[in-house]
C-alpha positions in Angstrom: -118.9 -33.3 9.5 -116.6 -31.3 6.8 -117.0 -27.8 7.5 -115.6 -26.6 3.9 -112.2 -27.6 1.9 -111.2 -28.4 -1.8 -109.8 -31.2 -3.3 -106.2 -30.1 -1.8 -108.0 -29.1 1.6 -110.1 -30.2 4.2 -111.2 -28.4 7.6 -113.5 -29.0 10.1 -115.2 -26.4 13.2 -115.7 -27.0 16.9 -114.1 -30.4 17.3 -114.4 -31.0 21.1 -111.7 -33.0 23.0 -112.4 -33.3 26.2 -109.5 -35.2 27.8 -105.6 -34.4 27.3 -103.5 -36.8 25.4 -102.3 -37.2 21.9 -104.5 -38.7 19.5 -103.9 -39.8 16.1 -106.5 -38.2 13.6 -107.8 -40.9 11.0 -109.4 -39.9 8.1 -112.0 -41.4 5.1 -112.3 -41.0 1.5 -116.1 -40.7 0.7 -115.2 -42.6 -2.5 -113.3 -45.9 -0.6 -116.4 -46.4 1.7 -119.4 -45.2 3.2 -117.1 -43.5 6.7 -119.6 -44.7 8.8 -117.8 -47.3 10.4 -114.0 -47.5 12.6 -112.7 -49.9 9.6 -113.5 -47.0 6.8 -110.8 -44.8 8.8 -107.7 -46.2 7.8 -105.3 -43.2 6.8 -103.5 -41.7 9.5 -103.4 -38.0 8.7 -102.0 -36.2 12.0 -101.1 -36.1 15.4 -102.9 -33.9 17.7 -101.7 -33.4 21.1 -104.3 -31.5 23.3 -102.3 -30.3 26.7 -104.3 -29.0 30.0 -105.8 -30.3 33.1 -107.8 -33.2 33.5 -111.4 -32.2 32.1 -114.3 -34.1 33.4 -112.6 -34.5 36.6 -113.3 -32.0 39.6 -110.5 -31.9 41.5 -110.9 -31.3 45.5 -108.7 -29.2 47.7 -109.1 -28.2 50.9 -107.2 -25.1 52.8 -107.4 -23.4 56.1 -108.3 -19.5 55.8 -105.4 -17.5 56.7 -102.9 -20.5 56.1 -100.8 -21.1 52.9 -101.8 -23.9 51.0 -100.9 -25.6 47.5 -103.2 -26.8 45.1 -101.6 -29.7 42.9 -103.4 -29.4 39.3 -103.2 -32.8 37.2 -103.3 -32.9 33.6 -101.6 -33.6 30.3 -99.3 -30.7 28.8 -98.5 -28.5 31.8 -95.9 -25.9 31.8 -94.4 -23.0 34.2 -96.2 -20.7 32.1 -99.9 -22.3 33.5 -101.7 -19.8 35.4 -105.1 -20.0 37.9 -107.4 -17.7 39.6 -110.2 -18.7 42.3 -113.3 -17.3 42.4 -116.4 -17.8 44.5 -118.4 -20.6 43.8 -121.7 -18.6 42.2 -119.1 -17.6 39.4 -118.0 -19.4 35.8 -114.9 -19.8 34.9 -114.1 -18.3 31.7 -116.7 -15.1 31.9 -115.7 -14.0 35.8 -112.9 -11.2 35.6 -109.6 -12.1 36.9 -110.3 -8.9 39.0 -112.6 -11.5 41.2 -110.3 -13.8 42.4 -110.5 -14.2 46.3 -106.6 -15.9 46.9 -103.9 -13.6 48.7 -100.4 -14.1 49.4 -97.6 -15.0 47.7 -100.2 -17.2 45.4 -102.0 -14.5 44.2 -100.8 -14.1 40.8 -101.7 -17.4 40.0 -98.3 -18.4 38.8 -97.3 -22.0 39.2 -94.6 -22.9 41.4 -93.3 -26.3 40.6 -94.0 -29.3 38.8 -94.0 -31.7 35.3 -95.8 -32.2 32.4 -98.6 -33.9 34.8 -98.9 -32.0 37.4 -98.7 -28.3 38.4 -98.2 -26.6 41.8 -99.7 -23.8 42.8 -98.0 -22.7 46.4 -98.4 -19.7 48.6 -102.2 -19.8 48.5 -104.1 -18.2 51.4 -107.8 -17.9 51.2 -108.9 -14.9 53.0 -112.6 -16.3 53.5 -113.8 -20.0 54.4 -116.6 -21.2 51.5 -116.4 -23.1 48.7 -114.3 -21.9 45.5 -114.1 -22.7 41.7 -110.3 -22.4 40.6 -109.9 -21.4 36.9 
């Protein structure tokens, strides 16, 4: 639903997209149809390209403590500039501090170290401790 806008200007709050891709955003005039249906969205009015790893999708890695591994991040929208800390699994991503992270080794800034557009590497990872591990 229309958060606010004029006749010159329309914007709308919290739109959740969930997977990366690029979408085309459709719109409806109130006064062409009712815009309850796909058929009363026929003006294409932007692109929107959302970029990150794969959401909805846990992706599984396994490592030997005291042994550099890579974790290979898929997604949409990757760059050399993508970053990723590990925390223990009792934590959330998003409110843990990156103070937390558990990763040594070269890996331990996070930084990627190869990869595309659809994939990112993360090398040089050693896990100090076995368990099981959120990356953010």
């Amino acid at each position: 639903e229309r958060y606010d806008g004029d006749s010159t200007m329309e914007r709308w709050l919290d739109i959740g997209v969930m997977i990366p891709g690029t979408y085309q955003v459709c719109w409806c005039s109130a006064g062409q149809g009712s815009c309850d249906s796909d058929e009363d969205f026929t003006t294409n009015v932007a692109t929107l390209a959302v970029g990150g790893p794969t959401a909805g999708v846990v992706q599984t890695f396994e490592c030997i403590t005291g042994v550099a591994c890579t974790l290979p991040i898929e997604g949409s929208g990757l760059s050399q500039n993508d970053r990723i800390y590990i925390i223990a699994e009792h934590l959330e991503c998003g409110t843990a501090p990156q103070s937390f992270s558990v990763n040594q080794g070269a890996g331990s800034s996070g930084e990627r170290t190869s990869g595309s557009d659809i994939i990112s590497r993360f090398g040089g990872i050693i896990m100090g401790s076995h368990g099981t591990f959120k990356v953010c």
